[in-house]
Residue, then its C-alpha position, 0 to 999 in steps of 0.5 A: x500500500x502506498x505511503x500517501x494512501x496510508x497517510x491520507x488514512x492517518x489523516x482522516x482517522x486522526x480527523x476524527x478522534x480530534x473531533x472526539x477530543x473537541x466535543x467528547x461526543x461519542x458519536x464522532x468515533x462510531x458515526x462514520x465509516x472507517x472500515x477502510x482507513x483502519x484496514x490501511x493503518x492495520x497493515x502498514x503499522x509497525x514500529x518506526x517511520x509512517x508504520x509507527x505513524x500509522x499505528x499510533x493513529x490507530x491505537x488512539x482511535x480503538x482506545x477512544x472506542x474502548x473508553x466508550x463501549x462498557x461491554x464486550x466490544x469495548x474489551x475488544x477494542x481494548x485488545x485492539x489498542x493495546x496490540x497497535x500501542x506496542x506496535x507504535x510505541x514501543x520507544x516512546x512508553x509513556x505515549x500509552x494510557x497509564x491504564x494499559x502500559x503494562x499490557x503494552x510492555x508484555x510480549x508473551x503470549x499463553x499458549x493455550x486458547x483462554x476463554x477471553x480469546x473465545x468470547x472476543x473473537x470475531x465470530x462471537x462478535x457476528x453472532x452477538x451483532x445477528x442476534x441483535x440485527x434480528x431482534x430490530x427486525x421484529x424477532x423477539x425471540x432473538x433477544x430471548x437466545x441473547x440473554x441466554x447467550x451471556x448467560x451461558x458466557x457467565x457460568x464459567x467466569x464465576x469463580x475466575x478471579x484474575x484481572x482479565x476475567x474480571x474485566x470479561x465478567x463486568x462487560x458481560x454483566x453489562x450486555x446482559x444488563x442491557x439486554x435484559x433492560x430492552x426485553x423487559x421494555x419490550x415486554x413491559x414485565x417488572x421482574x424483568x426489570x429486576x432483573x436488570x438492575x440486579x445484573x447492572x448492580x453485579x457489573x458495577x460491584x466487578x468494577x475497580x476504582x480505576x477502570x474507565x467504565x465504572x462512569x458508564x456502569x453507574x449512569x446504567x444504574x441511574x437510568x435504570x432507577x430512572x425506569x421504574x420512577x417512569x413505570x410508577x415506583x414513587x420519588x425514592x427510585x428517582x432519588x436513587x437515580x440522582x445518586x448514581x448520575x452524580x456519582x457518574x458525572x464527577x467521575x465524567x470529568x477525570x476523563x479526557x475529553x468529558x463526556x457532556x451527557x452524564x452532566x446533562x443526565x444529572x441535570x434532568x433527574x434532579x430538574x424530575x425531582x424538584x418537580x416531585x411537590x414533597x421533594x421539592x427544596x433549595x438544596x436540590x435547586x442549587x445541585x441542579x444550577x450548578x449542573x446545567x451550568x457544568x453542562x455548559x462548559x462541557x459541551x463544545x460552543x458550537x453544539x446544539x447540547x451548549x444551546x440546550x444546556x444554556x436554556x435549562x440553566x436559564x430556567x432553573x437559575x430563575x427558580x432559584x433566585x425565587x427562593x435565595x435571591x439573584x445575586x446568590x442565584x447569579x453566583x452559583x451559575x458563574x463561579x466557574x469564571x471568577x476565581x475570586x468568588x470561588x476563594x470568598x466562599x471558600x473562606x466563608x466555609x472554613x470559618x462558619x465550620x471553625x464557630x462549631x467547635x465552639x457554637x454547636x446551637x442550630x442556627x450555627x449548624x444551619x449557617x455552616x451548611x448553607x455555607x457549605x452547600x453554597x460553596x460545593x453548588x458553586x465549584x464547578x465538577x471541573x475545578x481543583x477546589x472541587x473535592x474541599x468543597x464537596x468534603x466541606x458539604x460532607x462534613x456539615x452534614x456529619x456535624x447536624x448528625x453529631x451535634x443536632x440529631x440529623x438523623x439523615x445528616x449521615x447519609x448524606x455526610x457518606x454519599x457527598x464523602x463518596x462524591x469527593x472520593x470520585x474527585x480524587x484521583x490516587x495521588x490527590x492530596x485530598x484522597x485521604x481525606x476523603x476516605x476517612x470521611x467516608x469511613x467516618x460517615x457510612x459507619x455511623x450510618x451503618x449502625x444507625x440504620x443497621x445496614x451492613x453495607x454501610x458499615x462494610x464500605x466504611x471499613x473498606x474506606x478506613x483499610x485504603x486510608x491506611x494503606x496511603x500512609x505507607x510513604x507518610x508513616x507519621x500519619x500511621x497512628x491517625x488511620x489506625x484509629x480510624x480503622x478501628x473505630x470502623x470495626x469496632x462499628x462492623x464488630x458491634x452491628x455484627x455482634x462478632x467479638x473478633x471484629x472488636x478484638x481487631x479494633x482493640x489491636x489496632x487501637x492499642x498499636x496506634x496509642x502506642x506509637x503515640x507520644x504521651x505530650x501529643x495533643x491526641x493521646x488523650x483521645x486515643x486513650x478515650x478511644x481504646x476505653x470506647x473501644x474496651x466497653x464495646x468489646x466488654x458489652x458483647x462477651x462480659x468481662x471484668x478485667x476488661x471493665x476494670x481496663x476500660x475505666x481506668x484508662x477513661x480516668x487517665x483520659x480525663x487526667x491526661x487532658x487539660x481542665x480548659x479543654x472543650x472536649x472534657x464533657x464528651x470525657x468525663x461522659x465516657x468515664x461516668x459510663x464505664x464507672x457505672x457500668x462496672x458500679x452496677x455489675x458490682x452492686x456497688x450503690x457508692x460507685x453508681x453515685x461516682x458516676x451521677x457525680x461525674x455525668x453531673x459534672x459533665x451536665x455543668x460545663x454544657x449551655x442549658x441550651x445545647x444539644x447535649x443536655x437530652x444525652x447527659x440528662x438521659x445517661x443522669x437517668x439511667x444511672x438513678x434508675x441503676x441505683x433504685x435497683x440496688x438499693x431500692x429507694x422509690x425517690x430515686x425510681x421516681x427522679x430516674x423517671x422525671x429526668x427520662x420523661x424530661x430527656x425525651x421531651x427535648x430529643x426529637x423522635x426523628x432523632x437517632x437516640x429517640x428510641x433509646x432515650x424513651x426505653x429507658x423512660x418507658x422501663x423506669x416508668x415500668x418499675x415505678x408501676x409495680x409500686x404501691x405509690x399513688x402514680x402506679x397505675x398512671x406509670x403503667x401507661x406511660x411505660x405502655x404508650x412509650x413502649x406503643x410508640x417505641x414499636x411504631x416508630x420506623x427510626x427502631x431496629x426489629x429488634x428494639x420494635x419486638x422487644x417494645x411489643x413484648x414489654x407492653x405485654x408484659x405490662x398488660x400482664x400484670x395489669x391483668x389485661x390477657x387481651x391486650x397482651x395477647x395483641x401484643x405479643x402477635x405483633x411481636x410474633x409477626x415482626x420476627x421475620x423482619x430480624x432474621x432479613x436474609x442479607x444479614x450474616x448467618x452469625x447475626x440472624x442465629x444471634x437474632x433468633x437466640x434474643x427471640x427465644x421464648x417469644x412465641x411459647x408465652x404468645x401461644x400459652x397466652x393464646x391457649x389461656x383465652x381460649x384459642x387453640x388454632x391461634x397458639x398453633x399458628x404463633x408457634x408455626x409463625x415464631x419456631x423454625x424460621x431459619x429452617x422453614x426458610x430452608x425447607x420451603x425453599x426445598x419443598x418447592x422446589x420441584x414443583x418450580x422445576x416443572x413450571x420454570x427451570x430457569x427459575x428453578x435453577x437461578x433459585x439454586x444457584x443463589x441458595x448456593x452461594x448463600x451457603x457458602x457466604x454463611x459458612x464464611x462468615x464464621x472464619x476469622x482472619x488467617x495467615x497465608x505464607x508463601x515460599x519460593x524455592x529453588x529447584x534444589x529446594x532453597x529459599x528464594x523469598x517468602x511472604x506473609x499476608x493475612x486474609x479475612x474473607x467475612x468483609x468480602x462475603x458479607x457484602x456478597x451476601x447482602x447482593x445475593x439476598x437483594x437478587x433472591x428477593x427479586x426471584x422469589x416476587x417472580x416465582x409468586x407471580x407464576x400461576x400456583x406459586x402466590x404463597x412459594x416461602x409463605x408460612x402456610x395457614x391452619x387449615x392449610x396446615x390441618x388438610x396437608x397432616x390429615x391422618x397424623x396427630x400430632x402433638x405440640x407441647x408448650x411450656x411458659x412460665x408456670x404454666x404447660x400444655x400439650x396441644x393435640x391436633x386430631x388426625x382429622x382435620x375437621x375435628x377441633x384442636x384439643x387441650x391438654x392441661x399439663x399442671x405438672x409441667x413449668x418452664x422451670x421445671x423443665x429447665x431443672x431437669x434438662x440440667x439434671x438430665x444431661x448431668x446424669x448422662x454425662x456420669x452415666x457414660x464415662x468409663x471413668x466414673x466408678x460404677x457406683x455412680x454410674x449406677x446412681x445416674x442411671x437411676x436419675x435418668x429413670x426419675x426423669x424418664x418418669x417425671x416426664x410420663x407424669x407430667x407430659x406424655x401419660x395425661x396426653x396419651x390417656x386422652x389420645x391413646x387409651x391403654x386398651x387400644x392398638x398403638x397408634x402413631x404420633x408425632x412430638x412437636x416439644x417447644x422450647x427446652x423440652x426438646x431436649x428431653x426424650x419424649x418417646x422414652x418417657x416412662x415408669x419402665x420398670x413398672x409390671x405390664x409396662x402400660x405407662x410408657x411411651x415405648x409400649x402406648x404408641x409408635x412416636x415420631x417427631x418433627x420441629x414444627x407442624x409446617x415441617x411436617x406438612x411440606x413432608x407429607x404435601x411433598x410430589x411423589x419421587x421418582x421410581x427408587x431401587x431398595x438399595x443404600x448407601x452404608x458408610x462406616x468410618x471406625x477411626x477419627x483422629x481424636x476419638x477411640x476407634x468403634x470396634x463394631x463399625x466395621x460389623x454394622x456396615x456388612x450387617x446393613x449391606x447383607x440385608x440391603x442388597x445392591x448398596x454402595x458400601x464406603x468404609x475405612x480409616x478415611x471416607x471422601x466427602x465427595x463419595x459420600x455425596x455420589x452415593x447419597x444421589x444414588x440410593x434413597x436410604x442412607x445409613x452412617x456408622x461413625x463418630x458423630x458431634x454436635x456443637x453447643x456454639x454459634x458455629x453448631x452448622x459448621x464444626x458439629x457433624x459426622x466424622x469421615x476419618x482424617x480429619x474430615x467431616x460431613x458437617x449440617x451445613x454441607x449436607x443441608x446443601x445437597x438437593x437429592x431427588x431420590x432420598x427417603x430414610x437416613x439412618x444415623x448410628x453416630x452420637x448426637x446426631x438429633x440432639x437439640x441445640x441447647x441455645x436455639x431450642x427452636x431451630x433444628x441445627x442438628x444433623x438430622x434437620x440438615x438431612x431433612x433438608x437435604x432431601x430425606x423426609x424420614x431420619x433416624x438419629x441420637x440425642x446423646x452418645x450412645x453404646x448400642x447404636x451398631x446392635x440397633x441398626x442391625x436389629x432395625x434393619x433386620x425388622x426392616x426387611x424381615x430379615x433380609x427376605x424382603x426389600x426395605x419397607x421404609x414406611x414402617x421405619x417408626x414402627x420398626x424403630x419403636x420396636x428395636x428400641x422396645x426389645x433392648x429396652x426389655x433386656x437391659x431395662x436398667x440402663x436408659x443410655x442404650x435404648x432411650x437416645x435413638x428417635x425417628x424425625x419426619x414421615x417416611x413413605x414406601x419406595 
């Protein structure tokens, strides 16, 4: 080709990225036909002369193209600068995007195809280009083929975490975005919709800081919020759109040229907004001047954009000057070109905030942020001042927050902070700043709102502050506080020690690198106090009490007696003061701290805003003190100083609620006085507490526990229906604490808080008569977790069979929801690494430690956004309006038709058994249990589990062995007298045949063997469970209704898969395992047999997908801590498990009976009493609706399973008859009962779960 055609290409090309640089409008690189030009400068460049021209005006042009293209083609024409820039550039480096120099540099090629190599070649660039070409013709189905085109391109990038396949991953999530954008357009359907932000939300999260279409990924966002206000979503999607736009628009002009759209887009959502009559305001008016005046100066003078942009400058500046005037109208809209005016308002700011450090009254709060809202509307997007007036604006919304009670000051403290990141470049001066801010801000908005997401970001935010002070080591103290005040915030609203045990690592490093003489030791001190009361607070501790308040006394010591922080100090001291005073019932140290709190309360104004808090805390500390001494004078100023503190804290203010539980719980006591204003006390307890539950500032579980103290309340003044009502509302609102996007450690942290609240409801229920109502408050306040779980399963199929994408998608995210579960008890670790020689010498090492809960935590909370959005989908399918809706009573009634079952409820010093006939039109019946209490439930699971633990240790001599087994006999009697023999005398007569029941025990009674309740010793044995029916259990009715409303499997062969692990690395070895497994195999032929010193998990699995009975001889653990899912479970051999957790996850289509010969693989969890945890759920949820398992460790488990199957197949003569599992499991127990009749720990700890049916 001869050089003047390469030129003129050069020329032309070179033409056309100038006008891109010009006007930034994109149009200009992809309006005209190049197609010729760029095949000329493809084959003529190289590396010098014209060549080197050529490829350089190339390089330029596909760069452009990549800056400008979010998606797969975007990738592609970054590949293709890339490859023209080494070409061209190769003497001159730094001519090459600093974004991309290092793929400049690199010359070595994989040898082996990648996946990126695939998705961006040519071909799947036609056929992703023909799909959409057929779609524009009229065919709808080509846009549906699209979709399930990127869809089938994710799945193999979802686990790759190496920078090319992140950046693959984000494009293709765009496509889809778009794609799915469009369908739903096109078919109007909402889910749709959902869909595509969800998917737009994921490409944004794969995004990094640096990457030049994070601008792009978030305009997507806003126009997607954008939509759904269009299609009737209400102001809140638009505000959301807002928030994107302008996030986009200042990361708009980082870039070279600016893009003059996103500025013109921010303009018209916030013009949409102001429209919006409640939303409305100054604020808005100034953002929205200042961003048609930005739009001005991006558009190109001589574009049709500047004269569009001018025209609705004009119109919103005159709005303006209607509500502040023209000249401050005239000031926000030409700033940009008065240098001087700019430096005026930047003075102006830095006083106004300076006053606050002394004047903190509203009018001074409301000047300073004016000041600063005027100065961040009148820089410019593009001006150097920019990120100081932003973080101006940033911090006078921290302060109304901090010092006015703004409870939305936070909020948008964080998102003005996160502005100001996005103006920042890595090297700002600024960006520390910025970061530190935003920590700040997101994590008190994130514990005031309790919002995981916001507490994460704050944390991410303090870790990249840190991070910057590696060439600035004076500056490493600061950041390290700041980095432990946001996991000390992260630790708090997770209730997670170790997070706090970080902080306090972090916090004592920083002190101890800080001189005692520093002006900032005092507060660092007061800082690690803060920090020892939070960590103390969670897991109690009197050395770190002690700790706390001696170092809050040399904070106070340490700090000068003119200093103006000496309030917030001696607060802080009286806090912990009386906090140690109250745990020591020490009255003279609770009257130390009041001395201090009022010594606080003497240095304030009387009007500032901190009077309500110190009043308040003055409060609390006389009420401490009535406890311990008991003066009623004391009560009664605790609750004048309460009422006083709430009346003068706003109830929109962010200590609203805890200010007026304090109120409500002093007026509470003072009812229960014998004083003249008892019964008037008593209502102010019960209206604070009404207005504490509705008010929408409370966390769930603030609101629940406000529910149940009116029903206490209206307990003692004797109003059974008012307190009734009460704890309904408290039962309903408990879904509302165990929200999905919560960590698996906070939702079981959740549901032991919640423990007992639905017993007292149904015992209240009960008491007024209504049995069907206590039914359905139990269903509504046990199990969720596992109802969760299992109706999930259970619908699973059904799902399938309408929509397997659906179906499929569901699975997916329950998937990776597991695995964030799991993470989310990880601590940190370390990893070293180590690079040797081929002769095995060190080279180098190094050591990093990872913590992936930070990571996870915000996977999970993405997730569950995406599940909620699949769950709205499936409840919009024809059949599926109640798929993970708790079923009603009669629903419930007509699934269990044929199987009574028997709910047992104990709450205070009341019991009963509640009797839900095998026909459902036949009432519900009450079974009065006198005998049985809370209490005396509670004493004999300590008897029983004391007596079992001396009964079957070898070491204990025989003698009291003896004597425990006798205990255990006691407690098996108490049970007959008090729960089972009044419930089978009325349902199962002695005389007649024995029929089958199900157990449903509440609460603590759980743990106590209901089925081996009994006079065993008696003659005629007639008052034992064992002898009077054929017992089962099951968590709750609505578990067993999914069971028995379950499809019909498919067709199974009578096989099994036997498992038998003797050894385990920390355990005796069990000598009859090897017995119990030929045993089992021989009487159930054609079963897969896994055994030996060590099992593969993934084994096990196979086999459990392959047979639908499964049978475990092992050692087995169950785990009394929060980890119980994790750590507990069978042990398989060298050291590794099958833990609740890993089997709840399998989803087996062919499982019907899971015998489980291992130790306490049915043993409830003695904290969530209420939320099966134990092996044997986990199986349920696997898949298998009937499960054999152990409540403790048991001796004769290989002698039961042998007899059980035996019973089971008739001695091998015919295929197992699974549907008599129960029956023939009551049986075996009966037989080794009847021949060692004096050692309950052989027989009674085998028990049946569930419903099985024949194969």
């Amino acid at each position: 080709m001869s050089r003047r055609t390469t030129g003129s290409a050069a020329q032309r090309v070179t033409a056309v990225t100038a006008e891109y640089e010009r006007t930034g409008d994109p149009s200009a690189l992809f309006g005209a036909d190049l197609s010729h030009e760029e095949e000329a400068l493809a084959a003529a460049a190289g590396d010098r002369g014209a060549g080197r021209q050529a490829a350089r005006a190339l390089a330029q042009l596909h760069w452009y193209r990549y800056l400008n293209l979010p998606g797969l083609d975007g990738l592609r024409e970054r590949r293709a600068a890339v490859e023209q820039f080494r070409r061209g550039c190769r003497r001159d480096p730094d001519l090459v995007p600093e974004l991309i120099r290092d793929e400049c540099r690199e010359t070595d090629r994989p040898s082996a195809p990648r996946l990126s190599d695939v998705l961006l070649s040519q071909q799947q660039a036609d056929r992703v280009a023909g799909l959409w070409q057929r779609y524009r013709a009229g065919s709808a189905k080509a846009l549906r083929m699209l979709v399930t085109l990127y869809r089938e391109w994710l799945r193999p990038l979802a686990r790759e975490r190496d920078a090319s396949a992140v950046l693959l991953r984000a494009a293709l999530l765009t496509d889809l975005s778009e794609a799915l954008a469009t369908l739903a357009e096109e078919t109007g359907d909402g889910p749709t919709y959902d869909e595509a932000l969800d998917v737009a939300s994921e490409a944004l999260a794969a995004t990094s800081a640096q990457d030049p279409h994070r601008m792009h990924r978030l305009a997507r966002r806003g126009r997607l919020f954008e939509l759904y206000f269009d299609r009737g979503a209400g102001p809140k999607a638009l505000e959301l759109a807002v928030g994107e736009y302008r996030r986009a628009t200042q990361l708009s002009w980082q870039r070279h040229p600016t893009d003059p759209r996103a500025v013109a887009q921010l303009g018209v959502a916030l013009c949409r907004l102001h429209e919006v009559p409640e939303k409305a305001s100054v604020l808005l008016l100034l953002e929205a001047t200042a961003a048609w005046r930005d739009a001005v100066h991006a558009a190109a003078p001589d574009r049709p954009e500047a004269a569009s942009a001018l025209e609705r400058l004009n119109t919103v500046v005159n709005l303006l000057a209607r509500e502040i005037g023209p000249e401050p109208a005239r000031t926000v809209a030409t700033a940009a070109n008065q240098p001087e005016v700019i430096d005026r308002l930047l003075q102006r700011a830095e006083e106004t905030a300076a006053r606050i450090a002394v004047d903190a009254s509203p009018p001074a709060l409301a000047e300073w942020h004016e000041a600063a809202a005027l100065l961040s509307a009148a820089v410019p997007g593009f001006h150097p001042a920019r990120p100081q007036a932003l973080l101006s604006l940033a911090r006078a919304e921290l302060d109304r927050w901090e010092h006015g009670g703004e409870l939305g000051g936070t909020a948008w403290a964080a998102t003005w902070a996160q502005v100001a990141l996005d103006a920042t470049g890595p090297s700002h001066p600024l960006r520390r700043d910025a970061l530190n801010l935003l920590a700040g801000a997101a994590g008190h908005a994130g514990v005031q709102g309790r919002d995981e997401k916001l507490v994460a970001a704050a944390v991410s935010a303090a870790r990249a502050a840190l991070e910057l002070t590696d060439a600035q080591p004076d500056l490493r103290p600061f950041q390290l506080v700041v980095l432990a005040d946001t996991l000390a915030d992260a630790g708090w609203l997770a209730g997670d020690p170790d997070l706090l045990d970080e902080a306090l690592g972090y916090q004592r490093e920083a002190l101890s690198e800080t001189s005692t003489r520093h002006e900032l030791y005092p507060l660092r001190l007061l800082k690690l106090a803060n920090l020892l009361s939070q960590r103390e607070v969670l897991a109690p501790d009197d050395t770190l009490l002690a700790e706390a308040v001696e170092t809050n006394r040399r904070a106070v010591e340490a700090l000068p007696d003119d200093d103006s922080r000496r309030i917030g100090f001696l607060f802080n001291h009286a806090s912990s003061l009386a906090r140690q005073a109250f745990r020591r019932n020490d009255e003279a140290g609770l009257a130390m701290a009041e001395r201090t709190y009022r010594e606080a309360l003497a240095l304030l104004p009387p009007d500032h805003p901190d009077q309500p808090r110190i009043l308040s805390s003055v409060a609390e500390t006389r009420y401490q003190r009535y406890l311990v001494g008991g003066d009623l004078m004391v009560l009664a100023d605790a609750v004048e100083l309460a009422r006083q503190a709430v009346k003068e804290t706003p109830t929109e203010h962010h200590w609203w609620s805890l200010r007026a539980g304090l109120l409500a719980r002093a007026a509470a006591e003072l009812s229960r006085s014998k004083e003249p204003d008892a019964n008037w006390a008593r209502a102010e307890a019960i209206a604070t507490y009404a207005a504490i539950a509705a008010s929408p500032r409370a966390d769930a579980q603030t609101r629940i526990n406000a529910e149940r103290q009116q029903a206490a309340l209206a307990r003692e003044a004797g109003d059974p229906a008012a307190r009734l009502a009460a704890l309904e509302r408290a039962v309903r609102r408990m879904p509302t604490s165990v929200s999905r996007s919560s960590s698996a450690r906070r939702r079981l942290g959740a549901v032991a808080a919640l423990g007992g609240l639905a017993a007292e409801a149904a015992a209240v229920a009960i008491a007024a008569g209504d049995a069907d109502r206590a039914i359905e408050l139990l269903e509504r306040g046990r199990g969720l977790l596992f109802h969760e779980a299992l109706g999930i399963r259970s619908g699973r199929v059904a799902l399938r069979t309408v929509s397997p994408q659906l179906a499929t998608e569901l699975d997916r995210v329950d998937r990776e929801l597991a695995e964030a579960d799991a993470y989310t008890h990880v601590r940190k670790f370390t990893i070293e690494v180590e690079r040797r020689s081929a002769d095995g010498d060190l080279l180098d090492s190094a050591t990093t430690e990872w913590d992936p809960r930070e990571a996870w935590a915000a996977r999970t909370r993405q997730l569950a956004v995406e599940r909620d959005r699949l769950i709205e989908r499936i409840r919009g399918l024809p059949g599926f309006a109640d798929f993970l809706r708790p079923p009603s009573v009669p629903l419930l009634r007509q699934r269990l038709a044929g199987m009574p079952v028997v709910v047992v409820n104990t709450h205070g010093d009341r019991g009963d058994a509640l009797v839900m006939p095998a026909d459902p039109e036949r009432p519900v019946q009450v079974v009065r249990l006198p005998e049985l209490s809370g209490t005396t439930v509670q004493r004999h699971v300590v008897r029983w589990y004391a007596a079992l633990s001396e009964a079957a240790d070898p070491a204990v001599p025989f003698d009291r062995r003896a004597a425990a087994q006798e205990q255990l006999h006691g407690i098996l009697a108490w049970l007959w007298d008090a729960v089972t023999g009044p419930v089978l005398d009325r349902v199962a007569p002695v005389d007649d045949p024995a029929p089958r029941i199900w157990w449903s025990p509440v609460g603590a009674l759980a743990r106590l063997p209901l089925h081996a309740a009994g006079h065993h010793r008696d003659p005629g044995r007639r008052r034992t469970v064992l002898d009077r029916t054929v017992s089962s259990y099951t968590p709750t009715l609505t578990a067993l209704a999914h069971i028995a409303a379950d499809r019909p499997r498919p067709p199974a062969t009578a096989t099994a898969a036997v498992v038998g692990v003797p050894t385990a690395r920390d355990l005796p070895a069990l000598s009859q395992v090897r017995a119990e497994v030929e045993h089992v195999a021989r009487l159930v032929p054609g079963s897969t047999v896994l055994t030996g010193t060590e099992v593969a998990a993934r084994a096990v699995e196979e086999a459990l997908r392959a047979h639908p009975i499964a049978h475990f001889a092992c050692h087995g653990e169950a785990d009394a801590g929060l980890s119980a899912m994790l750590t507990g479970g069978l042990r398989l051999g060298g050291g590794g498990r099958l833990s609740p957790h890993t089997v709840s996850s399998y989803h087996l289509e062919r499982a019907e009976l899971a015998f489980l010969s291992a130790c306490s693989t049915a043993e409830t969890h003695p904290t969530f009493t209420d939320e099966p945890l134990h092996l044997a759920a986990a199986f349920q949820l696997a898949g298998f609706p009937g499960v054999i398992g152990t409540t403790w460790r048991t001796t004769d488990s290989d002698r039961i399973a042998e007899a059980f199957y035996a019973g089971l197949t008739n001695g091998g003569t015919r295929r197992p008859d699974t549907a008599a599992a129960a029956r023939v499991l009551t049986d075996t127990v009966r037989a080794v009962r009847d021949e060692f009749p004096a050692t309950p720990t052989r027989w009674a700890g085998h028990l049946h779960v569930g419903l099985n049916r024949p194969l």
